[in-house]
N, C-alpha and C positions, 0 to 999 in steps of 0.2 A: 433298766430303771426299776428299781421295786416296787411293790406292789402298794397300796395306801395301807393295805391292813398290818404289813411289813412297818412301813414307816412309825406308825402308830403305834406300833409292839416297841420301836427305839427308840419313843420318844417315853415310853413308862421306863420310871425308875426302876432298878435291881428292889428295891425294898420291896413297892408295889408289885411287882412281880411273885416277889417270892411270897408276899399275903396273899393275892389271888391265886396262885396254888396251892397252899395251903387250906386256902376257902375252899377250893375247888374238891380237893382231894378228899377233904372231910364230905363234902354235900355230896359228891359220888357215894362214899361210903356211907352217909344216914339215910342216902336215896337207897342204896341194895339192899341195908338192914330195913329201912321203914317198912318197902314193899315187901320183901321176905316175912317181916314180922303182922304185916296186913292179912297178907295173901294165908299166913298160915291159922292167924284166928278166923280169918273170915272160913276157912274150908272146918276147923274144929269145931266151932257155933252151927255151920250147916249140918255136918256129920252128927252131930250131938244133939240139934232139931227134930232131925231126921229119925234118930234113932229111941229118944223120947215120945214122937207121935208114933212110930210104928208099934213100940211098944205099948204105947196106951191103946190104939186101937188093936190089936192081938187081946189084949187083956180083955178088952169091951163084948170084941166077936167071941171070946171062952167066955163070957161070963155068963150070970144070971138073965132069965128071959121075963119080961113083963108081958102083962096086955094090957092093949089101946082099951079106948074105951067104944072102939071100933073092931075090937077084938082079934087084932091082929097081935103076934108075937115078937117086941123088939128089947133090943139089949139095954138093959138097966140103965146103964151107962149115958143113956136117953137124956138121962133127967140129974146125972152125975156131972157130966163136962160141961161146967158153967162157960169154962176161957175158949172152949174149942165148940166147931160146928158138924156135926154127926147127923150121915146118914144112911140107908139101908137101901142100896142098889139092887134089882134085880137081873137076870140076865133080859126078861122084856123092856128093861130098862124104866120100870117101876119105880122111883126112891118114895122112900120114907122117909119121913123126917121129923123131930117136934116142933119144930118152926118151921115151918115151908118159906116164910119171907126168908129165912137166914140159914139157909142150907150150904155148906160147901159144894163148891165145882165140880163137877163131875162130864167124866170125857171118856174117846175109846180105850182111853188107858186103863180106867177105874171098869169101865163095860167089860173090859178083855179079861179081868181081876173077875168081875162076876160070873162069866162064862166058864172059869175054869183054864182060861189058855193061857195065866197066867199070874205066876205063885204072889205077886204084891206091884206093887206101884210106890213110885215117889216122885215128885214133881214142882214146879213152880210157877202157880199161877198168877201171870201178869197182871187179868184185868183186877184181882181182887186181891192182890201182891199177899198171898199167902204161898204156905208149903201142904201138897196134898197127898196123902196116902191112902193106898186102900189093901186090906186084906180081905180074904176068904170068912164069911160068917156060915157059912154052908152051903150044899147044892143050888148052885145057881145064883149066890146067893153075896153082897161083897159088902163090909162096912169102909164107907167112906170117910172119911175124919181131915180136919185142915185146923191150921192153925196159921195165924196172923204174923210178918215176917216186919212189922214194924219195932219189936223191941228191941229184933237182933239187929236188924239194920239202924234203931238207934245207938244200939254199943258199938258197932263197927264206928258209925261215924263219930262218936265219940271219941273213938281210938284213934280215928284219921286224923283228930285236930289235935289231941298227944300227940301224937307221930311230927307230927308239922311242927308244933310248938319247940316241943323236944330239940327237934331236926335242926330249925331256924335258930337257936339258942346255940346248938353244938356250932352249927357256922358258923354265928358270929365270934363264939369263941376262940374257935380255930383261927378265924381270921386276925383276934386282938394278939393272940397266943404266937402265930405266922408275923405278926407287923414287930411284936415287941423281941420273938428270935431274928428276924429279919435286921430290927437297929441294935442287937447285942451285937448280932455275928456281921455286921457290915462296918462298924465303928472304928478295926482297924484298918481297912478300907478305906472308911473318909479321913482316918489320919494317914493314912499314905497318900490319897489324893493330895488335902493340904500340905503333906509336905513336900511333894513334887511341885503343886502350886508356887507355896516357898521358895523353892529353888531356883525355879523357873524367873522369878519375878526380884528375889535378893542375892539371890547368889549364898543363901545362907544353909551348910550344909552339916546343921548338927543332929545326930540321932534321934531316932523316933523312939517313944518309949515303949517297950513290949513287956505283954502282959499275955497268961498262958501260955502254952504249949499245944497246941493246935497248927495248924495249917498256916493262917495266918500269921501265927507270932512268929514261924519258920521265915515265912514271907517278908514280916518287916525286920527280920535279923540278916538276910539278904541285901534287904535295900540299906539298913543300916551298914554293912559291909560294904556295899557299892557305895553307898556317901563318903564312907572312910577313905577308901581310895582315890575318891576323886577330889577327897581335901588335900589326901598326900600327893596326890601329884598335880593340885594347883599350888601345894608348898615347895615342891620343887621346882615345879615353873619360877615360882618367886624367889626363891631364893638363887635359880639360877639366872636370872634377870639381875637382879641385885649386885650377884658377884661378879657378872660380864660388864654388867656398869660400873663397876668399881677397878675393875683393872685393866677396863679398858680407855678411863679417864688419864691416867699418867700417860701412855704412849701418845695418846692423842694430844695431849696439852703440851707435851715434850715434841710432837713435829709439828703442830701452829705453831710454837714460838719459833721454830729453824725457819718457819716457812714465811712467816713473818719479816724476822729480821734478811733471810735473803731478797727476799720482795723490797726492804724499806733501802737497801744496799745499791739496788739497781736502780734506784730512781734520782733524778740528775738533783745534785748538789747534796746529792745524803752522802754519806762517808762512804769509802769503801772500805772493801775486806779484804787483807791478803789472801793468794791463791791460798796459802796455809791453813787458815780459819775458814775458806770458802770448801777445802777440800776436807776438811775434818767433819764442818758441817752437813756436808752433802752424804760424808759418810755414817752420820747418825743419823741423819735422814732415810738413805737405805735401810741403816737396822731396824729403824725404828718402823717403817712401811713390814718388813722383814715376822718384826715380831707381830706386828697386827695382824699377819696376814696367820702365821701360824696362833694366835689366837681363836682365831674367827674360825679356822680349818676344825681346832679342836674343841671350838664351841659346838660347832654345827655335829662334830662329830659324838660329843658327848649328848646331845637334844636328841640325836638318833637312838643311840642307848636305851634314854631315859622310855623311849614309844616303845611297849608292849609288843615283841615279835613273835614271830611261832618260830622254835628250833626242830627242822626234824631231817636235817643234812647229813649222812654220812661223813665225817669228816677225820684224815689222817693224821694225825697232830705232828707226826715227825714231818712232814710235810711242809705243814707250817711252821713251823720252826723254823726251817731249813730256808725258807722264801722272807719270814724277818730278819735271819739271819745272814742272807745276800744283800738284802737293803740293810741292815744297820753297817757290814764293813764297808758299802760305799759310801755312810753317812760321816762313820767314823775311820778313815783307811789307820791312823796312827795307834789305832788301840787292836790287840790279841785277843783272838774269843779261843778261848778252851771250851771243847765242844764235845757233850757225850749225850748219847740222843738214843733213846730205844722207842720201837714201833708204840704204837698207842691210838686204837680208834674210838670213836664218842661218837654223838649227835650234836650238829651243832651249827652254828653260823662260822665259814670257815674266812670267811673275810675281819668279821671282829674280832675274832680268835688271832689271826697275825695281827691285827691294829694292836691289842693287845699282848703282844708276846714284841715288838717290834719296838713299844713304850719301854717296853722294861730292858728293852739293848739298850736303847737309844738310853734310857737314866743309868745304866752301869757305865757308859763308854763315855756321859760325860762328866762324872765323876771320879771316873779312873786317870791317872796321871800319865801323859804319854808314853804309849809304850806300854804303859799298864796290862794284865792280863784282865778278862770278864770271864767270867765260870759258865756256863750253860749248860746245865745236867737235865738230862728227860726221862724220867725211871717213875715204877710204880714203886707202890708204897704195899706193908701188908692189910692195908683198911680196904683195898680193890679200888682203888683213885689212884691217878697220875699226877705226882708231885715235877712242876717245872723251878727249876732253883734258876737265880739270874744272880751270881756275887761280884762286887767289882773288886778295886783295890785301891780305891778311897778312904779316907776318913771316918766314912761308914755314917750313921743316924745315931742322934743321941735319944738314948732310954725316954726322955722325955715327948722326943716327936715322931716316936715309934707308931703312937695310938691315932697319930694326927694325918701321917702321909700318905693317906689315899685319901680324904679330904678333898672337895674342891678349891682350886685357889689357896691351897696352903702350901707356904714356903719358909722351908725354918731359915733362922738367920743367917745360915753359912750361907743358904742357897738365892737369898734375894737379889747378890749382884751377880748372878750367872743367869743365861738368856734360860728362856722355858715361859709358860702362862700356867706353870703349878696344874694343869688337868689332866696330863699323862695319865700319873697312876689313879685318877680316880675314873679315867677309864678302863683301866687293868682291874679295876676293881668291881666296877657295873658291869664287865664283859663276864669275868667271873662268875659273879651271882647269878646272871643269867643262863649260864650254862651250870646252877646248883654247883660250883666250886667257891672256893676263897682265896685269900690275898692274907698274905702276912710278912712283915716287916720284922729282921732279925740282925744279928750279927754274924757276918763269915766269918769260918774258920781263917780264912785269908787277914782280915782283920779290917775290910772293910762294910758295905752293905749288904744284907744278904736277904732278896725279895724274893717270897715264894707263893707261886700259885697253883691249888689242886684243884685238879676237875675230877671228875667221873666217867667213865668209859669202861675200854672193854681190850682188856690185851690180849688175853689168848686169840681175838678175831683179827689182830693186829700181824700180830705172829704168823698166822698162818697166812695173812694175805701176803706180807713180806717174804 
């Protein structure tokens, strides 16, 4: 079960998302630059305190010597440092001062500076938030000096609420800047969404529009490819719907009416039928169950076709050939196949491969005249494809329904009173493409039909297996 802070991350939007990181990302980064840019004036402003009181006080301890009016000896300088507070430590730990209310601090630091044990001092003192130094005025002898750390720590905090304002400004920019890349780059996104929605809910599969060349436009030229596809073969579905209702309407209408009238035949006082008409009947009753049945056989078998298969079979074409060609002479024993067959390997489906090589015996032999010869040649071509020729000694196809006979449900006019459901060769024709060859419809030298199908393969591997 996940966790709530899980759930809560699934239930924010991709857009909000990608603004709070963006937010994010920026305020890490104003946070390392802020404090970097803190941390380095604040050590620049000390060092440079620092280095301005030591040098005043050096200057004060070299300088000119007055006297009190106490007649003691103190650095000019006494009565010079208006902004700062100077005094004259000795090693008994003595100070002088001109103000004694308002002397700066003094400790073992500034005492050890008077003794000589050590060359200066620098320091920061809490109770009186100043910075205090002391150098050498002579034996024994140390000037103290401090100076007040309120200016610099009003420019630091000055600079703090820069830093923040700055900082807090750069955020929310990043954040408008993060929301409005976030609805540029997500827009094709929610037009995929709706149009998957679409789809989903109308069945309505027309192109999404793309725009750019990015990732996404790639993405919706995919999906526009997937919609394509899945219109063409709901147009085949339809149209292969349409055409099995259509030719399967006459057969059916033609055995209710036998079934009909033999029904109304057998009922007491309706007429009868001589056996003659009773036997005529019953035998277009047969054909007619006959022809439906091989209808339906080569419906089902062309809807297999049309479904997306994977090819990756080894397959020996003389082979098959050889196995359509046992089943077409017992389809047709009256008809001559002239047979010349050379090896020939491919990838392939080797079951559709006969369905297809079987179609096209079965349309030479019943177009050939009894006794008729059928041509079967199996030879490569110089392109590196395997040309199978099938010629009968028919009639042959007129130029005009050359373009048309792989077609489903097409039957040119010689051919509509002979038995068949017209889908043969437009499954010689999908088995084909499927295996990246073609189908083409010619004239025999014979002087009848002459249907030729190329595949692709591999002879020399043929050869050598043979």
């Amino acid at each position: 079960m996940p966790a709530p802070a899980a759930r809560g991350l699934q239930r924010v939007s991709l857009r909000n998302r990608v603004t709070w990181l963006a937010a994010m990302c920026v305020a890490g980064a104003v946070a390392l630059v802020s404090v970097a840019a803190f941390v380095t004036v604040h050590d620049s402003l000390y060092s440079q305190l620092d280095e301005n009181l030591t040098e005043r006080a050096v200057e004060a301890a070299e300088g000119p010597l007055v006297r009190t009016p106490n007649l003691q000896q103190v650095p000019v300088a006494f009565y010079a440092a208006a902004n700062l507070k100077i005094s004259v430590l000795s090693a008994d730990g003595t100070e002088i001062t001109p103000n004694p209310g308002d002397r700066p601090p003094s400790g073992y630091l500034e005492l050890a500076v008077a003794k000589g044990q050590s060359a200066h001092s620098a320091r920061t003192d809490q109770a009186t938030n100043s910075r205090v130094v002391a150098v050498p005025a002579g034996p024994n002898v140390a000037l103290v000096m401090s100076q007040s750390l309120r200016p610099t720590q009003a420019t630091l905090a000055q600079l703090s609420v820069v830093l923040v304002v700055m900082g807090g400004a750069g955020i929310l920019l990043a954040a408008a800047a993060g929301t409005a890349v976030a609805r540029a780059g997500l827009r094709p996104v929610q037009r995929l969404t709706a149009a998957t929605e679409r789809v989903a809910l109308t069945g309505d599969l027309r192109p999404i529009p793309v725009s750019g060349d990015d990732e996404l436009a790639r993405l919706t030229t995919s999906f526009n490819r997937m919609l394509g596809a899945l219109a063409e073969s709901q147009e085949r579905q339809r149209r292969l719907v349409a055409d099995a209702g259509h030719e399967l309407r006459t057969p059916l209408t033609s055995l209710r009416t036998n079934l009909e009238l033999l029904m109304a035949s057998s009922r007491p006082g309706a007429p009868t039928l001589s056996p003659e008409d009773r036997d005529e009947m019953m035998a277009d009753v047969h054909a007619q169950i006959t022809e439906l049945s091989s209808l339906v056989g080569d419906l089902v078998e062309l809807a297999r076709e049309d479904t997306p298969q994977a090819v990756h079979e080894p397959v020996d074409l003389l082979e098959v050939v050889e196995r359509a060609l046992n089943r077409a002479r017992r389809r047709a024993p009256r008809a001559h196949f002239l047979v010349r067959l050379e090896p020939w390997l491919m990838m392939g489906d080797a079951t559709a491969l006969e369905r297809a090589v079987l179609n096209l015996l079965d349309n030479a032999a019943k177009w050939s005249p009894e006794g008729g010869t059928v041509r079967v040649d199996l030879h490569p071509d110089q392109a590196g494809h395997t040309v199978l020729e099938v010629a009968d000694a028919g009639p042959g196809i007129a130029p005009a329904d050359r373009p048309h006979v792989f077609e489903r449900f097409y039957r040119s006019s010689d051919a509509r009173t002979l038995p068949g459901s017209g889908l043969g060769l437009s499954i010689v024709k999908q088995v084909a493409e499927r295996h990246g060859g073609t189908v083409r419809a010619g004239e025999a030298p014979e002087g009848g039909a002459l249907l030729t199908m190329r595949l692709p393969g591999d002879q020399r591997a043929a050869n050598e297996q043979h």
